[in-house]
C-alpha positions in Angstrom: 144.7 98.0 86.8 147.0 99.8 84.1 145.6 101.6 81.2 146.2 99.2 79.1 144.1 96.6 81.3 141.2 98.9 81.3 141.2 99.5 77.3 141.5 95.8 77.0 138.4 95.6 79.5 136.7 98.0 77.3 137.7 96.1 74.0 135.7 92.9 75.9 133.1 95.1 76.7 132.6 96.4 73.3 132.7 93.1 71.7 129.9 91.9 74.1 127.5 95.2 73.2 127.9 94.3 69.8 129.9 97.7 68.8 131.8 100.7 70.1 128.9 103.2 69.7 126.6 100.9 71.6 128.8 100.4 74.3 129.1 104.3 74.4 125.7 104.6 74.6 125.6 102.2 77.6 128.4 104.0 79.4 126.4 107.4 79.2 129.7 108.9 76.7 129.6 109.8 73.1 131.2 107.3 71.0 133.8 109.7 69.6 135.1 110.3 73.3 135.1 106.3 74.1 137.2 106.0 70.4 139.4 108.8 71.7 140.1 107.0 74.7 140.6 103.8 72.6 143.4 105.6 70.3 145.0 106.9 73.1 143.8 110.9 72.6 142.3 111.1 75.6 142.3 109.8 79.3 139.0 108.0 80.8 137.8 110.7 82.7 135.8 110.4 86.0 132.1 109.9 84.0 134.1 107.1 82.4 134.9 105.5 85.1 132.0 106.0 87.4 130.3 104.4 84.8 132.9 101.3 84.8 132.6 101.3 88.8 136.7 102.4 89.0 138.6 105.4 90.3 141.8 107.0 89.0 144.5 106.2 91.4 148.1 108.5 91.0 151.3 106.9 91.9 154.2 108.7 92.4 157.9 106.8 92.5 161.3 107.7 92.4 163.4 108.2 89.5 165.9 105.5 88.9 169.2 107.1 88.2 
């Protein structure tokens, strides 16, 4: 899942709550840390995602010259 794919996931889940704060509230994060996340300020950190039932995974590739 790309970033993009989970912020759309959150955009469904949001919708579904009713708002962003309430699906903050859900998630166990404040709403200004999901909005953060939304407007690309901040990364979904691992409370974030435990909460979402994902991990972070890091890929490393090489350069293209």
């Amino acid at each position: 899942m790309t970033l993009d794919s989970l912020l759309k996931l959150l955009d469904k889940r949001a919708k579904g709550a009713g708002n962003w704060a309430k699906l903050a509230s859900t998630l166990g994060v404040s709403p200004q840390y999901l909005h953060d996340c939304k407007e690309g300020r901040r990364r979904p950190a691992k409370k974030l995602l435990d909460a979402l039932n994902l991990v972070a995974v890091i890929d490393y590739r090489r350069k293209e010259r």
